[in-house]
C-alpha positions as CSV (number, residue, x, y, z in Angstrom):
1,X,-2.8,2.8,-14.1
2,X,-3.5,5.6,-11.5
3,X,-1.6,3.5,-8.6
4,X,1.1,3.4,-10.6
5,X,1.0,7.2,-11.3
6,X,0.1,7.9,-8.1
7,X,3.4,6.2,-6.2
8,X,5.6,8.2,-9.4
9,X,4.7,11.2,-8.1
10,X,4.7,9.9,-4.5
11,X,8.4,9.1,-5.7
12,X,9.5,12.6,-7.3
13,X,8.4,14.4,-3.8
14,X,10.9,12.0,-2.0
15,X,13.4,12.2,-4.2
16,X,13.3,16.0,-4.3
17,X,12.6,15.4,-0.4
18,X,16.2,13.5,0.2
19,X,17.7,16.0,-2.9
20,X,16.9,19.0,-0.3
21,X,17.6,17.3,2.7
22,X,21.1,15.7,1.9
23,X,22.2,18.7,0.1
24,X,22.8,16.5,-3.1
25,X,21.8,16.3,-6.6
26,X,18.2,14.6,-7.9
27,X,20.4,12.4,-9.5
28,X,22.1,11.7,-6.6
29,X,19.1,11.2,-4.8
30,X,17.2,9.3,-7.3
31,X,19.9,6.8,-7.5
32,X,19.7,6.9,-3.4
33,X,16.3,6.2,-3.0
34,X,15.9,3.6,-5.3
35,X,19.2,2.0,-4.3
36,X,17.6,1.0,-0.8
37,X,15.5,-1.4,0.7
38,X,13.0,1.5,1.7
39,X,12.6,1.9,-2.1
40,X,12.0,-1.8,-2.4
41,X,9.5,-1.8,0.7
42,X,7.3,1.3,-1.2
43,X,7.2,-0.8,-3.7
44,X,5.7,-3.9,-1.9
45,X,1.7,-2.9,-1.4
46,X,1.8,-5.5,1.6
47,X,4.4,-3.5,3.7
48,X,1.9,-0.6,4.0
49,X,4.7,2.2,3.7
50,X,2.8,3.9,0.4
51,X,0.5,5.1,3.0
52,X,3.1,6.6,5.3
53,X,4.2,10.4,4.8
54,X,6.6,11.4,2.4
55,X,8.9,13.4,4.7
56,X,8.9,9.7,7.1
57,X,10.2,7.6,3.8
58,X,13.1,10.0,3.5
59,X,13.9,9.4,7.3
60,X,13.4,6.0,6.5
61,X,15.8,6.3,3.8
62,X,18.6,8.8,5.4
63,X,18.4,6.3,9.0
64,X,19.3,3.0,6.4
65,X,22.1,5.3,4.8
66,X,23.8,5.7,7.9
67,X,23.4,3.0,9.1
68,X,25.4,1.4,6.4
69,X,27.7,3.9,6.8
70,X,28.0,3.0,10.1
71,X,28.7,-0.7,9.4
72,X,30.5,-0.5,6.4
73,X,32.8,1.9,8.4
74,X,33.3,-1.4,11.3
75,X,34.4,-3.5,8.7
């Protein structure tokens, strides 16, 4: 299906996006990405964020990391 293909390669350029960014491994990064609710939300048609930018998912997705950080650092 060319959706599907479509948000695959929409995937690889945030994954390599965050990979860049973070200074970490794809690996790292894959696992990342599709560890957060950002991930989940791309994957929802309804939530609209397949049309956002790629370089605004990975700020999506660096913001909810720290942010986790942050809280799991409170506890």
């Amino acid at each position: 299906m060319l959706q599907d293909s479509l948000l695959w390669t929409k995937i690889g350029r945030i994954v390599a996006r965050l990979s860049e960014q973070l200074n970490i491994s794809s690996e790292q990064a894959f696992d990342l990405f599709y560890t957060s609710k950002t991930c989940q939300s791309l994957h929802q048609p309804e939530s609209g964020l397949y049309l956002y930018g790629d370089l605004y998912i990975v700020d999506e997705v660096i913001m909810e990391m720290r942010l986790l950080q942050s809280c799991n650092r409170r506890k």
